[in-house]
C-alpha positions as CSV (number, residue, x, y, z in Angstrom):
1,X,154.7,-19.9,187.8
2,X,153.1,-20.2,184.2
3,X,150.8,-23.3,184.2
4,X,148.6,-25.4,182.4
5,X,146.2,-28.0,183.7
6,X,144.0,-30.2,182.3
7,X,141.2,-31.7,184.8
8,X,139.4,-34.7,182.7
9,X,138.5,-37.2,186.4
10,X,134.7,-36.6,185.7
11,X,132.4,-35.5,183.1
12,X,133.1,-31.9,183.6
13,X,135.8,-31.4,181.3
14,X,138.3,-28.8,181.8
15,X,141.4,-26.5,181.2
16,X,143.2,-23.8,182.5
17,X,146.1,-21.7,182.1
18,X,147.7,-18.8,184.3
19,X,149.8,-16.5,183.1
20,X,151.3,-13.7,185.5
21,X,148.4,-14.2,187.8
22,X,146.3,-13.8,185.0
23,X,143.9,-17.0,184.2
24,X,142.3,-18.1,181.1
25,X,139.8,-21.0,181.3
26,X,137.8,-23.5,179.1
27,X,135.0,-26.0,180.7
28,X,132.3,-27.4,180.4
29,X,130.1,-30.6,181.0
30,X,131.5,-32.8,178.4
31,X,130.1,-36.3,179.1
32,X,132.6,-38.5,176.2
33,X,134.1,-35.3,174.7
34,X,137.3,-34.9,176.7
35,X,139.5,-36.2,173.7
36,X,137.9,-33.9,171.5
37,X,137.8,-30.6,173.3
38,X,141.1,-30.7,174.9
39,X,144.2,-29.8,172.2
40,X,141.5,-27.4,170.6
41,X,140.6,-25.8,173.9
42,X,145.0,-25.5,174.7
43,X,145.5,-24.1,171.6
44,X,142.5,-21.7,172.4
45,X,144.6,-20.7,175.5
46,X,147.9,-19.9,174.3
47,X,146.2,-17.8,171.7
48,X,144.7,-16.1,174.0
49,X,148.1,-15.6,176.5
50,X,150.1,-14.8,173.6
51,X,152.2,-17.5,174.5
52,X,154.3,-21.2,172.7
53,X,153.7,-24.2,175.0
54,X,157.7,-23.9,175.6
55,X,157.1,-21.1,177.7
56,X,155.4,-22.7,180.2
57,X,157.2,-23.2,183.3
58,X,154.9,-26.7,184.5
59,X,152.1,-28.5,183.3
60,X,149.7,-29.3,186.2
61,X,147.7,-33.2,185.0
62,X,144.7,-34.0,187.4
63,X,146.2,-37.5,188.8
64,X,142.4,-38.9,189.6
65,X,141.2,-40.6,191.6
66,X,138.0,-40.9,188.7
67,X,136.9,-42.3,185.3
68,X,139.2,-44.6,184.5
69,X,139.2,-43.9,180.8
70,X,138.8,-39.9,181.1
71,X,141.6,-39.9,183.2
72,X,144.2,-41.9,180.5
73,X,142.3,-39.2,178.4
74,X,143.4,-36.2,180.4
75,X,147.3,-37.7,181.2
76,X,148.0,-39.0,177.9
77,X,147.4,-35.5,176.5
78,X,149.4,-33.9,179.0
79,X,152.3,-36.1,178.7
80,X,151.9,-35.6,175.3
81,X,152.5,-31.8,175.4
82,X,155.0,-31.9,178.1
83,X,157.8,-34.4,176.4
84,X,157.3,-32.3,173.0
85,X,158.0,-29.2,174.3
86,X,160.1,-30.3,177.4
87,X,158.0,-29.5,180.5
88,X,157.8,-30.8,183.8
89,X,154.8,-32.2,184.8
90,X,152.5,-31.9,188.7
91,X,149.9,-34.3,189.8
92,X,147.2,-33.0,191.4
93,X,144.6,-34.7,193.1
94,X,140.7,-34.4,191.6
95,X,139.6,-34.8,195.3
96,X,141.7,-31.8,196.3
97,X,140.8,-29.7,193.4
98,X,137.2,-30.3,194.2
99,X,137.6,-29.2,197.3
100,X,139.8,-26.0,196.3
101,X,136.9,-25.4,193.8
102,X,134.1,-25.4,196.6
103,X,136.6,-22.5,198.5
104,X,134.7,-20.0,196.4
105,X,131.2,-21.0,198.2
106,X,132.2,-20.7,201.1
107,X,133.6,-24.0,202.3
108,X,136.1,-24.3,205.2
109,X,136.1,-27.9,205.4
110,X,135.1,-30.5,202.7
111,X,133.9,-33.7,202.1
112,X,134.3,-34.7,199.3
113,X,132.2,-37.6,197.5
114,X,132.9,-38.1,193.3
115,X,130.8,-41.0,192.2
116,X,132.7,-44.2,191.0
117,X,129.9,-46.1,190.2
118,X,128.9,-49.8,191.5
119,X,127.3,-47.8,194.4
120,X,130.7,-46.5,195.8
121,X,132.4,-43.3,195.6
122,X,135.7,-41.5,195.6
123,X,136.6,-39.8,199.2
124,X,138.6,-37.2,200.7
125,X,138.4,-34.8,203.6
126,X,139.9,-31.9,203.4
127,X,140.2,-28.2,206.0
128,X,141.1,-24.8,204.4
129,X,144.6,-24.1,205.7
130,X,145.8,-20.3,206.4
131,X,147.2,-19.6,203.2
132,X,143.7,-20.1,201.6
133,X,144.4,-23.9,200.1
134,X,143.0,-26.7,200.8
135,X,144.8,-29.6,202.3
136,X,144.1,-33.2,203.2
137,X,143.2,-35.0,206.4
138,X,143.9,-38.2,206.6
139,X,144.0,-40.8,203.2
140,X,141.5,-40.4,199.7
141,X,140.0,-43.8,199.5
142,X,137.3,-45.9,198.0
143,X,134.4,-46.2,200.1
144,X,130.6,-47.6,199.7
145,X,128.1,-45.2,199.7
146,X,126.4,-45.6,202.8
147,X,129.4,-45.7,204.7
148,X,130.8,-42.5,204.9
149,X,131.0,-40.4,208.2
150,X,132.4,-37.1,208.7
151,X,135.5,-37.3,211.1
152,X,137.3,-34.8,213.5
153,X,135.9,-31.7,214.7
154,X,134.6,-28.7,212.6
155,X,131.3,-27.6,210.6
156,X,131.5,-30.1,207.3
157,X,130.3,-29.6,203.9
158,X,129.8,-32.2,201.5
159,X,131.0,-31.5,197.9
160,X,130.8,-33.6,195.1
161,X,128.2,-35.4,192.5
162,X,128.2,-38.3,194.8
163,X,125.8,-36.2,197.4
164,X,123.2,-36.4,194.7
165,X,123.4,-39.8,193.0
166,X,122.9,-41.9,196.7
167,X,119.9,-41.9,198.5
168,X,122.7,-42.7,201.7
169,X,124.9,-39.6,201.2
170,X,121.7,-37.2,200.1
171,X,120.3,-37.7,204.1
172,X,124.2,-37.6,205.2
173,X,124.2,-34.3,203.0
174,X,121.4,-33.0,205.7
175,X,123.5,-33.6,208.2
176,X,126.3,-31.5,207.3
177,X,126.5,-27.4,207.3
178,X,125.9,-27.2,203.6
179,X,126.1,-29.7,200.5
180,X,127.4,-28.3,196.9
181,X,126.7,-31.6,194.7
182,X,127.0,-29.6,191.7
183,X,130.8,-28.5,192.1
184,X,133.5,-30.8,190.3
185,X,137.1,-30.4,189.9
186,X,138.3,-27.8,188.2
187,X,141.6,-26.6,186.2
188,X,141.4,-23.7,187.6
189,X,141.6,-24.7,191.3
190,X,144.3,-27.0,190.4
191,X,146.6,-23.9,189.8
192,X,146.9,-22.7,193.6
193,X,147.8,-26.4,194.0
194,X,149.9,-27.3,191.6
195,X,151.8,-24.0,192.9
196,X,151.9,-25.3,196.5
197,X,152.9,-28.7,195.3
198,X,156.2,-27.2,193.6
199,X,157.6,-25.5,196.0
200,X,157.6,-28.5,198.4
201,X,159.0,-31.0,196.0
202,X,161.0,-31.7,192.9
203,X,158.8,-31.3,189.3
204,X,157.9,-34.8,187.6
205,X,159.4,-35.6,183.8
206,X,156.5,-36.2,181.6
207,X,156.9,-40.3,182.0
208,X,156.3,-40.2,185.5
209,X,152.3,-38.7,184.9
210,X,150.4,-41.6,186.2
211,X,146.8,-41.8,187.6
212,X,145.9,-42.8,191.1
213,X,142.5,-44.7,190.6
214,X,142.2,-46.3,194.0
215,X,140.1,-49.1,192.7
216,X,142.9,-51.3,192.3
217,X,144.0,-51.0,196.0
218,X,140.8,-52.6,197.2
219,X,140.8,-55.6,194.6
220,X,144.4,-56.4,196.4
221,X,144.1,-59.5,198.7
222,X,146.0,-59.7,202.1
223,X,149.0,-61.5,201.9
């Protein structure tokens, strides 16, 4: 597949877009910039490709969980460019991506720790499957920082800002086989996933992009 994806859950800003297996990339460490670098850093892209938006065949939106306002950022734009030129659209999870990111160091099975702030951070564990992608084990949540435990059996690495901004998950970090705080989620991981994720299920319109922030889940009250 031709794909586009634009990963905005933390302050690494990022897009990506493959074309024949071929994969042109823009990122950087953007802090507040997201809105700014993103249509600039797509039409970069397609230059680039030698391609119209309308020849896409997806476009891949990173579905959070993460900054609240980067990711209405990130999904706003997307949805944007899919309804004008009539795309489908693919959620991806940041977690995942994060994960499929630290595949390049190494990393067989992740923990994954994004900061959310308030002393708590974004989770997910995730194991390397056969086919080289990472998939998930068990559910992403919210948790506090010094409550995270690795789970299951296998040598765990932690990935993820959160291993360097809490004093709780820096001595879990020495725990674990290796720790690569500095990786984020990337566009370009979210490819391979946003691939996967298509052939198992039907492509999104444009309206149905919405983020997953998790935060809300644990303000719910029992019934």
């Amino acid at each position: 597949m031709n794909i586009l994806a634009i990963e905005t859950a933390t302050e690494f800003c990022s897009v990506a877009l493959s074309l024949n297996g071929e994969l042109f990339e823009r990122s950087r460490l953007a802090q507040r910039e997201h809105a700014e670098l993103l249509l600039p850093w797509v039409q970069e892209l397609l230059s680039e490709a030698e391609l119209r938006l309308g020849d896409l065949d997806a476009l891949a939106f990173s579905r959070g969980p993460g900054s609240f306002t980067s990711l209405r950022i990130g999904i706003s734009v997307a949805q944007g460019l899919a309804w004008g030129a009539g795309l489908p659209v693919i959620p991806v999870s940041s977690l995942q991506s994060a994960a499929q990111a630290a595949v390049n160091r190494g990393v067989k099975a992740a923990l994954v720790a994004l900061d959310a702030r308030m002393d708590e951070v974004y989770c997910g564990r995730f194991r390397l499957d056969e086919g080289g992608l990472m998939q998930p084990e068990g559910e992403e949540r919210l948790y506090a920082s010094g409550d995270i435990r690795p789970e299951g059996p296998g040598h765990w690495s932690g990935v993820g800002n959160g291993f360097e901004r809490y004093p709780a998950l820096s001595l879990l970090g020495e725990q674990m086989e290796a720790v690569h705080a500095d990786v984020s989620p990337q566009a370009s991981a979210m490819i391979p996933l946003a691939e996967h994720w298509a052939e198992h299920n039907a492509l999104l319109h444009a309206a149905q992009a919405q983020p997953v922030y998790l935060r809300d889940k644990v303000a719910d009250k029992p019934a």
